[in-house]
N, C-alpha and C positions, 0 to 999 in steps of 0.2 A: 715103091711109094704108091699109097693107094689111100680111097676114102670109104670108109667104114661106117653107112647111114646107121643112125640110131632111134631112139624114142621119137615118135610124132602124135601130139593130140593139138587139141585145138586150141587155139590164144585169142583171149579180149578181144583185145587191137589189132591185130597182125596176122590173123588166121594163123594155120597151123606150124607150131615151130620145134624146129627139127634141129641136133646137135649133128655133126661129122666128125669121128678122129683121122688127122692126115697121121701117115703112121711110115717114119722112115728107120730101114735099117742100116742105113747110112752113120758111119761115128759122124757123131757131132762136136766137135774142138771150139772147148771154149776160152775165156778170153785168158782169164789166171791161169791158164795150164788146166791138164787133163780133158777127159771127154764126154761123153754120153756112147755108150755104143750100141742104145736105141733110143728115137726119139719118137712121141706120142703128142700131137697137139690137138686140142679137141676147139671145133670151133663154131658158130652157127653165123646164118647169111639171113638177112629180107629185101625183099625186094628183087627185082630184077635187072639180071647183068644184061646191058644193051649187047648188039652182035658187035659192035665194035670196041667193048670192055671199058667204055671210058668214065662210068657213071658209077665207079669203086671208091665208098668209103670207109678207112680201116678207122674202127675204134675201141684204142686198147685203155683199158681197164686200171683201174687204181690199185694198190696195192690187196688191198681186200675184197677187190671186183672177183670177176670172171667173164667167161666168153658168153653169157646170158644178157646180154644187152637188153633187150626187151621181148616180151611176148610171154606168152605162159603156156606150159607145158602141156597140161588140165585146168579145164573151165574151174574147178575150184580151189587151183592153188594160190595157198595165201595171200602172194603178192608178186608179181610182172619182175622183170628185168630189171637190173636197177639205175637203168636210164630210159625206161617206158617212157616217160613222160617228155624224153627228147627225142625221139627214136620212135618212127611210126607213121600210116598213111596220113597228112597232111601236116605233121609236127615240122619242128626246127632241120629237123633232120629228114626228110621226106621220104620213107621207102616208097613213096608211088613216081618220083624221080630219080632216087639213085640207089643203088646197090651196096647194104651195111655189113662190111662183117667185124666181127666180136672173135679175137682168139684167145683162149687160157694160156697166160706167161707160162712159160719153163719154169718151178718149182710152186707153180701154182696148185696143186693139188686138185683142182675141180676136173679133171678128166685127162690134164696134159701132165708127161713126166715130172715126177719131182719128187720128194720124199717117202711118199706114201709108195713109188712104185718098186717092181722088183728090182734090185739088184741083181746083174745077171752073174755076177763074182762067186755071190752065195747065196740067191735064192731067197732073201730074207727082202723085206724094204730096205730102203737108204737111211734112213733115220737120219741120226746127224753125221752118217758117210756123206749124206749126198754134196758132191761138189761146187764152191763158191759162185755163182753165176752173176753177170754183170748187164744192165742194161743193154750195151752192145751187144749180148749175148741173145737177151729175150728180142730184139729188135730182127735181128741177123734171122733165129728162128721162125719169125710173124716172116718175112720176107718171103720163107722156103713155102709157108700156105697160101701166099699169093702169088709167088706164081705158078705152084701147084695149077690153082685155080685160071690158070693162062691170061694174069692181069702184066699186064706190061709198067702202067703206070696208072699210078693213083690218084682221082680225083683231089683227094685229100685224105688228111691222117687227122680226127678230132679227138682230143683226149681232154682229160683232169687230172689235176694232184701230180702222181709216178704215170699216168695216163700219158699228161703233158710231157713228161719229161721223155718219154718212148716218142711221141710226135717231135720232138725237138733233134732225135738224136735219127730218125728218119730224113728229115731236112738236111740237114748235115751229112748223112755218111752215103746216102742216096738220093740226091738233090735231082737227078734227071728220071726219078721213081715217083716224085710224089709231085702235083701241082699247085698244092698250097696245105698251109694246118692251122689250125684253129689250137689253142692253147690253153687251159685254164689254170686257177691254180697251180702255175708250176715255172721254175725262172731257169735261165742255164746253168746256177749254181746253187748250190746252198750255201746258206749264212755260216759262218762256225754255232753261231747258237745254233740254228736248227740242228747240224752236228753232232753237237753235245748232248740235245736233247735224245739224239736215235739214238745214240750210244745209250743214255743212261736207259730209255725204254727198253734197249734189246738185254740190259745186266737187269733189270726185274723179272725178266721171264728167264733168262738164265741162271738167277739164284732161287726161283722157286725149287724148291724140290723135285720135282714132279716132273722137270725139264729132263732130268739123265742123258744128258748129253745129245739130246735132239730124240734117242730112241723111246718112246711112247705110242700106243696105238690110237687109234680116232676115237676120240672121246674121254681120253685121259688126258693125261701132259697140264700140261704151268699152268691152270684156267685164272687161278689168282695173279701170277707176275704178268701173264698177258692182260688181263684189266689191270691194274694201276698201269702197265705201261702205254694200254691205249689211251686213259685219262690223262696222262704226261703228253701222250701225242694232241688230243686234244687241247690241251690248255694251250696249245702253241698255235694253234689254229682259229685262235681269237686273234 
């Protein structure tokens, strides 16, 4: 297990911000059965960790987040992290007090394993091979990069949305890990409506054409059943 610095330029607010992949060739057993028999999580930090690691805040991402929490890569990239605006020297979230890190879920595609990556079976991506993964699962793996990072316990875990529901399931299944969470958007359950809603959102992008069974390259695949089915996810978030 090891970290692998990457891209650094300079950011707005945050000075210069730099991604890491922790990179384990460790099988990883997930919750439905089967494994990963490599795991990649790419993750980025601001701020500084105290010498006594206490001042660690994990904030994981919503469903169509990433480990880019805030700062920017290049003075002229379009637009910051997409919690810049909580996330930063004097904001809600203080990196001139505590230590943030942001890591890409498991099948998140922005740097950490999941679809896009090799299968090492055949050499090809996972397409729609790649294996069911379960909140427990994405939680379990954020766990392996902190304490990679020699965090014993976490100030806190802040999330949104599928953010929240990763904070909730940190409280729970490692309660002498974490020292408090902050929650947004997101309950211990879901409604049966909301339910029914994912469900019918995930059959719009699974009857596009274009889906073939998950197997697509970047830049092709369902781009119409993924919009009406984020507009469904939308209307429910009124």
């Amino acid at each position: 297990m090891f970290d692998s610095p990457t891209k650094s330029s300079s950011s707005h607010s945050l000075g210069p911000t730099q991604y890491h992949d922790f990179i384990s060739s460790q099988p990883f057993a997930l919750e439905l059965g089967g494994e990963l028999s490599q795991l990649t999580l790419r993750y980025e930090t601001y701020g500084t960790l105290l010498p006594d690691k206490s001042n660690a805040i994990l904030v994981p991402h919503a469903l169509s987040g990433d480990h880019h929490v805030a700062g920017r890569y290049h003075p002229d990239d379009p637009k910051p992290g997409w919690w810049d605006g909580f996330v930063g020297p004097g904001k809600a979230i203080d990196t001139d007090r505590f230590f943030v890190i942001g890591i890409n879920c498991i099948g998140g595609c922005r740097g950490s394993t999941g679809p896009l990556s090799t299968d090492p079976r055949t050499g090809k991506p996972y397409g729609g091979f790649f294996p069911e993964i379960t909140l427990g699962d994405i939680v379990r793996a954020q766990r392996l990069v902190i304490r990679h990072l020699g965090i014993p316990r976490l100030h806190a875990v802040v999330g949104g949305s599928m953010g929240g529901m990763q904070a909730l399931l940190w409280s729970a299944d490692y309660p002498d890990e974490v020292g408090r969470i902050a929650v947004l958007a997101a309950g211990l359950s879901q409604s049966p409506m909301a339910i029914a809603l994912n469900a019918v959102s995930r059959a719009c992008v699974e009857s596009d054409p274009q889906w073939r069974g998950g197997h697509y390259l970047p830049g092709e695949g369902p781009q119409t059943g993924l919009a009406i089915g984020r507009q469904i996810a939308h209307i429910s978030y009124l």
